[in-house]
VOPAGU-2260 file (C-alpha; in pm, 1 decimal, decimal comma):
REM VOPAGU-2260
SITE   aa  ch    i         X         Y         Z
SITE  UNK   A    0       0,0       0,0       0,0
SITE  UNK   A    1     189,8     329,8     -82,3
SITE  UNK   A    2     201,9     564,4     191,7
SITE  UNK   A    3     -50,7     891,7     331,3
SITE  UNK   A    4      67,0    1167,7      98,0
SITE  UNK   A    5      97,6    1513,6     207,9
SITE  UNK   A    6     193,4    1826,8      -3,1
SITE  UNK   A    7     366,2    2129,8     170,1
SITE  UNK   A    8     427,9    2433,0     -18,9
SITE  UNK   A    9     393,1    2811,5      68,0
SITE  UNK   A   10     324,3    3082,8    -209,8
SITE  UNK   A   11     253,5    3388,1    -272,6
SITE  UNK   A   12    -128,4    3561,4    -257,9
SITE  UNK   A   13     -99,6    3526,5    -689,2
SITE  UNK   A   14      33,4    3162,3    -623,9
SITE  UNK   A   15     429,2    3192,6    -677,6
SITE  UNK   A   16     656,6    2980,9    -466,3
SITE  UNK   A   17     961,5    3201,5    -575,5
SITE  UNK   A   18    1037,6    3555,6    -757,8
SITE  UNK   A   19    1293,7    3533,9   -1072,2
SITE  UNK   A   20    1576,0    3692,2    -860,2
SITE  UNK   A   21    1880,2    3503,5    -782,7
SITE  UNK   A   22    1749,7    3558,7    -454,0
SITE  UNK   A   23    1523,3    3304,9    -261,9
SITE  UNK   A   24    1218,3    3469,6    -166,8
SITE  UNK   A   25    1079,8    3427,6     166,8
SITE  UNK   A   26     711,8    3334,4     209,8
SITE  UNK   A   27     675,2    3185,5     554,9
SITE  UNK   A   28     768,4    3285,6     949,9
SITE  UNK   A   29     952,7    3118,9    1245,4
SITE  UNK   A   30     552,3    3003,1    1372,1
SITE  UNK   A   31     529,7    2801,1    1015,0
SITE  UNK   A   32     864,1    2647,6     993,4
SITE  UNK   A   33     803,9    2539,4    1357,4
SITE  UNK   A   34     455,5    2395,4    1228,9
SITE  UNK   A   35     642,3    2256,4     935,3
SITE  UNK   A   36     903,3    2099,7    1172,8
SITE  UNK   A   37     655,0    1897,2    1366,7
SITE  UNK   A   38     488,5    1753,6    1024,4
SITE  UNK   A   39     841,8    1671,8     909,4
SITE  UNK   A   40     899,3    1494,4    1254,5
SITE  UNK   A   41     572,0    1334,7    1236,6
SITE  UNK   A   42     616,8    1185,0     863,7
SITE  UNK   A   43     835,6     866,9     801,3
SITE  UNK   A   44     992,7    1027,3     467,0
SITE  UNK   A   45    1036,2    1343,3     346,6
SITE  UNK   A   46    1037,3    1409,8    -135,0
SITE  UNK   A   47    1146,4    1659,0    -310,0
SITE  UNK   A   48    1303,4    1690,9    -679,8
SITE  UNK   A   49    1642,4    1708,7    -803,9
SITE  UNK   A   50    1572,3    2016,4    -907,4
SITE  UNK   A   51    1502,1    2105,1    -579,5
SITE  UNK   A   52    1800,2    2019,6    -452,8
SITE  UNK   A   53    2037,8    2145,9    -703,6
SITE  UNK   A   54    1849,8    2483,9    -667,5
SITE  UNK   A   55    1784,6    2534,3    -296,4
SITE  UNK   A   56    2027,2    2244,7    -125,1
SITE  UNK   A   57    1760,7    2200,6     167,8
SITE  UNK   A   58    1918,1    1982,8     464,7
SITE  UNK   A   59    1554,8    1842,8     479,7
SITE  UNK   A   60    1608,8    1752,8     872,0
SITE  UNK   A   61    1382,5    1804,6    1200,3
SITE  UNK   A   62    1518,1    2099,3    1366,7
SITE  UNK   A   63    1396,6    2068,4    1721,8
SITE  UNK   A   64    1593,9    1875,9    1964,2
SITE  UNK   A   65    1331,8    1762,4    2114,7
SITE  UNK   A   66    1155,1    1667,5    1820,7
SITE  UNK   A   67    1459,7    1430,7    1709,4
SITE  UNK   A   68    1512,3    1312,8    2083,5
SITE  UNK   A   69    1122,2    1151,0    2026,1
SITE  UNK   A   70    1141,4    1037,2    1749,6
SITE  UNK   A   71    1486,5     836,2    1854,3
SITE  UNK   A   72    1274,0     761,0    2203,3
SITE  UNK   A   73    1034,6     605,7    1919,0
SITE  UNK   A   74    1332,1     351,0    1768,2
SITE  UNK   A   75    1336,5     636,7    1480,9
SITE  UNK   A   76    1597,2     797,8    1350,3
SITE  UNK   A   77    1616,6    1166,5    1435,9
SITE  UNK   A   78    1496,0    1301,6    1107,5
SITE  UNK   A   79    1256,7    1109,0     856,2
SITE  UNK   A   80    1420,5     963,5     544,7
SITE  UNK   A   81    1487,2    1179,0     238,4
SITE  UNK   A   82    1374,3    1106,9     -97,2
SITE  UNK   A   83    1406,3    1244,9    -459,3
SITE  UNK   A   84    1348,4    1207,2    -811,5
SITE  UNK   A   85    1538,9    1219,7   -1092,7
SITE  UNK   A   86    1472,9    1195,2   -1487,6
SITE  UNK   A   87    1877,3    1302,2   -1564,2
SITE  UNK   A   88    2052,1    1152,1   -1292,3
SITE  UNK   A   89    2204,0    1501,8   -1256,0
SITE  UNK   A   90    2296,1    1476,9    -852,7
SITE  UNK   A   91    2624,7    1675,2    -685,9
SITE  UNK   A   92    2687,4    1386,0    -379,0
SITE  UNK   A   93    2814,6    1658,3    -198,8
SITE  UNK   A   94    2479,8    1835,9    -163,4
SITE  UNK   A   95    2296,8    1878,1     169,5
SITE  UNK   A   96    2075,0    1584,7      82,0
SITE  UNK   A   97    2350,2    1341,5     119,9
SITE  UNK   A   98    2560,1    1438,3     329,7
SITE  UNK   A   99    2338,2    1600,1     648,3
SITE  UNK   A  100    2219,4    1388,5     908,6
SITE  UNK   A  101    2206,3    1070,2    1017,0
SITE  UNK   A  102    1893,7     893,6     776,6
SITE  UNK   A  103    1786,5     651,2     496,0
SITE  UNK   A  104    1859,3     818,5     150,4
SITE  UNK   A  105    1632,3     703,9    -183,3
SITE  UNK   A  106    1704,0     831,6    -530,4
SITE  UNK   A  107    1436,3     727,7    -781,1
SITE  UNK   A  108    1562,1     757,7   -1126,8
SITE  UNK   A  109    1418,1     718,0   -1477,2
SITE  UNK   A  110    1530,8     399,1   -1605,1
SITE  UNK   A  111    1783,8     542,7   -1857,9
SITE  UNK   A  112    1966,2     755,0   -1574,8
SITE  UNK   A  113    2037,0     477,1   -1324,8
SITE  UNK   A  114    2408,0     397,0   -1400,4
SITE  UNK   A  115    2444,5     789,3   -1402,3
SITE  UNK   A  116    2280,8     791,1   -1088,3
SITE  UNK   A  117    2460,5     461,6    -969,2
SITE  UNK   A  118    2774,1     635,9   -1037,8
SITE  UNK   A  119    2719,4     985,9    -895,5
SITE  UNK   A  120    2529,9     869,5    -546,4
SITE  UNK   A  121    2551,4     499,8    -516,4
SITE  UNK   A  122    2749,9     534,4    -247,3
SITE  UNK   A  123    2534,9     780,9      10,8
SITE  UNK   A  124    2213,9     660,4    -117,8
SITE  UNK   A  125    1984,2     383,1    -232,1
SITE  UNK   A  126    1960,7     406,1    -610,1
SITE  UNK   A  127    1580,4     259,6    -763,3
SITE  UNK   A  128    1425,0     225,7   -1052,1
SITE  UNK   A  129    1179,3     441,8   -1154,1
SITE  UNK   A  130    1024,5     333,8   -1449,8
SITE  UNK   A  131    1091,1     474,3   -1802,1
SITE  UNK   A  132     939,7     788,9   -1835,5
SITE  UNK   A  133     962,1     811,2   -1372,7
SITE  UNK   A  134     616,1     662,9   -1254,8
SITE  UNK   A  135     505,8     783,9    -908,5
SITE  UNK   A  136     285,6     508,5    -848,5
SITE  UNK   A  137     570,9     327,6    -876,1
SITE  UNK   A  138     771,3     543,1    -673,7
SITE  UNK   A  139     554,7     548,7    -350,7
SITE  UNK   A  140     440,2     165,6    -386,7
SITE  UNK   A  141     810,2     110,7    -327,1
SITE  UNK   A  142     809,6     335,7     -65,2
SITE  UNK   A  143     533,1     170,1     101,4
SITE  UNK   A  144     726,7    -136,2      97,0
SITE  UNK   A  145     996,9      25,4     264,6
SITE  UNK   A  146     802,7      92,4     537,6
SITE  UNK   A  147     698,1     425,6     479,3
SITE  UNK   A  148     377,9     492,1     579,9
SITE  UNK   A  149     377,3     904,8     562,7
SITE  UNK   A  150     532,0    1061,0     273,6
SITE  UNK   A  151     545,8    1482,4     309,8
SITE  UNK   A  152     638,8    1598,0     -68,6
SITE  UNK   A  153     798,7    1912,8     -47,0
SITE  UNK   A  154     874,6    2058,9    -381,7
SITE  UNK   A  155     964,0    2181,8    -624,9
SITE  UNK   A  156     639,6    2274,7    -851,5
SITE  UNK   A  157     716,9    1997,9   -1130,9
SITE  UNK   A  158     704,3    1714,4    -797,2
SITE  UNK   A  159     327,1    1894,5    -678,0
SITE  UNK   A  160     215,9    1924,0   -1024,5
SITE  UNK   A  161     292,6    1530,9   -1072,6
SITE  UNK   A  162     182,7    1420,9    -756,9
SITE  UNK   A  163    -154,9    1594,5    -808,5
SITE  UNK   A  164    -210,8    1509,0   -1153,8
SITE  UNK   A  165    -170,3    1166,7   -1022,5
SITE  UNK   A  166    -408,8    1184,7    -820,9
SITE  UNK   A  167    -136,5    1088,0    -519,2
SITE  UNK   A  168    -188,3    1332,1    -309,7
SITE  UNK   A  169    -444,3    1276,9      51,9
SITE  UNK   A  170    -394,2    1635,3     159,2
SITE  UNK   A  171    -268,5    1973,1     100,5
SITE  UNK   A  172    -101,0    2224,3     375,1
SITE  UNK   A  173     -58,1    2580,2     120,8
SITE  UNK   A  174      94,9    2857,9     294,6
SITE  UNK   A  175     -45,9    3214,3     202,6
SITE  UNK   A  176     241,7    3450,5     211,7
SITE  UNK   A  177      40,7    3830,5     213,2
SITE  UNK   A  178     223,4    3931,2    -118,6
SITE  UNK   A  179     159,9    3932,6    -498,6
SITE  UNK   A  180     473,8    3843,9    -717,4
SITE  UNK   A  181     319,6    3951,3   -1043,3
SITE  UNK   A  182     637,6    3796,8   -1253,0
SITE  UNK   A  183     529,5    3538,5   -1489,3
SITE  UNK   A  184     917,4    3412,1   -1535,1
SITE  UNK   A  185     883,4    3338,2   -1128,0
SITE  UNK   A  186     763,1    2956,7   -1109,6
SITE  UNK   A  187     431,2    2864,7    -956,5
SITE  UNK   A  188     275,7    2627,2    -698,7
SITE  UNK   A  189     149,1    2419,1   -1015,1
SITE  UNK   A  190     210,2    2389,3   -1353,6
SITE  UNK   A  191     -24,8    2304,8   -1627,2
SITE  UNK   A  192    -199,5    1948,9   -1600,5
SITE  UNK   A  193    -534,7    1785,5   -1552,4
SITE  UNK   A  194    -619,5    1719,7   -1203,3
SITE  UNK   A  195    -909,5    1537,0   -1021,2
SITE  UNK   A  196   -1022,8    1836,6    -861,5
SITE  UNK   A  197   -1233,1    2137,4   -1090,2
SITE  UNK   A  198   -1483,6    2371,3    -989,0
SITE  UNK   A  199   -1720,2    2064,7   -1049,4
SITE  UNK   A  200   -1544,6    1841,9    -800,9
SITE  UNK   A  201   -1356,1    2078,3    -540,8
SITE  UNK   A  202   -1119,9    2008,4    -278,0
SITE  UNK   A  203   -1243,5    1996,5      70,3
SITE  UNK   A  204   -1093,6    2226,0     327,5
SITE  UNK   A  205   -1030,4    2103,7     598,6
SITE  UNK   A  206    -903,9    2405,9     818,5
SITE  UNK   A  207    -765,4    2755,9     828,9
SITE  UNK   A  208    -492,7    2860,5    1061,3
SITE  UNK   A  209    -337,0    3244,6    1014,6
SITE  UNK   A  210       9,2    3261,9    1159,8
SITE  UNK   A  211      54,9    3603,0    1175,7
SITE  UNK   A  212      39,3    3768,0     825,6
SITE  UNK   A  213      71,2    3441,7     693,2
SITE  UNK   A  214    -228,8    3223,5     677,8
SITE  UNK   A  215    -258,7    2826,3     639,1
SITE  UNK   A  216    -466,6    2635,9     435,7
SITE  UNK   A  217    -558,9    2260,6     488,5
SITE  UNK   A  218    -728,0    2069,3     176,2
SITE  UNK   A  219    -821,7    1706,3     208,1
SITE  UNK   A  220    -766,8    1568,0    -134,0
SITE  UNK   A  221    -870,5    1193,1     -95,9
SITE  UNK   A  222   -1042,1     988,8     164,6
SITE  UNK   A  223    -766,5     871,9     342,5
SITE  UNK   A  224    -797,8    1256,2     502,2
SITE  UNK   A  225   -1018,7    1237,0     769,4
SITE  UNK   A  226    -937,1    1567,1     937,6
């Protein structure tokens, strides 16, 4: 069974996760990356794309001490696994993804990439098949094999836009940050696909939290979200 999917992302009010500076824009506060730090501790894996990683090189760990001292109180390790996805194989070993923290590493590349990605990370991380072009039901069935019953996908836009038009996702935390970016070369929550949910068959939402300027919404996407 693959794992409970949740999708983090924040964005702007006109839905941009980033501007088109060389700059990375900030869209959350300290009270959201707390609240993001408990769902990381709380999940069994944390996804995001190679892109993601070449671009931002996110450390992807839990950063409360007592977060990681209960999750190792649990038999866990302190921070959940990190995953990504690759179509290119493209991955610097030296990034923050390998080489922070003590946790499981899985890189799922497209068929025709493995021996690049073999060669590049074989030897901080478990290399897997994707599928040929990368399947994500694929993807998180192996996951769920692993033992993985929580999967939190964190980015980049191409990862959300595939999860959703795969209809993989359960639920949906989207951070409001209370600014338009108004730069169509800035890249957006989604890109263009077909997705189960239209004005004809809406998400549910499931709650509203404002954290200061900032404001949290919670969409259940699927059944499995009961909340």
């Amino acid at each position: 069974m693959r794992p409970y999917i949740l999708l983090s992302c924040a964005a702007s009010i006109d839905g941009y996760i980033d501007d088109a500076s060389q700059h990375r824009l900030l869209l959350s506060n300290e009270a959201d990356f707390d609240r993001v730090d408990a769902e990381r501790a709380a999940c069994d894996a944390i996804l995001v794309g190679a892109a993601t990683i070449g671009a931002d090189d996110p450390r992807l760990l839990v950063r409360s001490a007592e977060r990681r001292a209960d999750r190792q109180r649990r038999g866990l390790p302190p921070s959940p696994a990190k995953v990504t996805v690759t179509g290119r194989g493209d991955l610097d070993p030296a990034a923050r993804f390998f080489t922070a923290g003590e946790t499981a590493r899985y890189v799922y590349a497209a068929t025709p990439a493995l021996d690049k990605a073999h060669a590049t990370v074989g030897e901080v991380a478990t290399v897997v098949d994707a599928g040929d072009p990368v399947d994500l039901h694929r993807v998180t069935a192996d996951l769920g094999a692993r033992g993985v019953a929580k999967l939190m996908v964190e980015g980049g836009s191409r990862m959300h836009t595939q999860f959703l038009a795969a209809g993989l996702a359960d639920e949906l935390h989207l951070v409001v940050a209370p600014f338009l970016v108004g730069d169509s070369r800035a890249p957006r929550f989604v890109g263009d696909g077909r997705f189960p949910w239209s004005a004809d068959r809406p998400a549910r939402l499931a709650g509203v939290t404002p954290m200061g300027d900032v404001v949290l919404l919670r969409y259940a996407l699927s059944d499995r979200c009961t909340a």
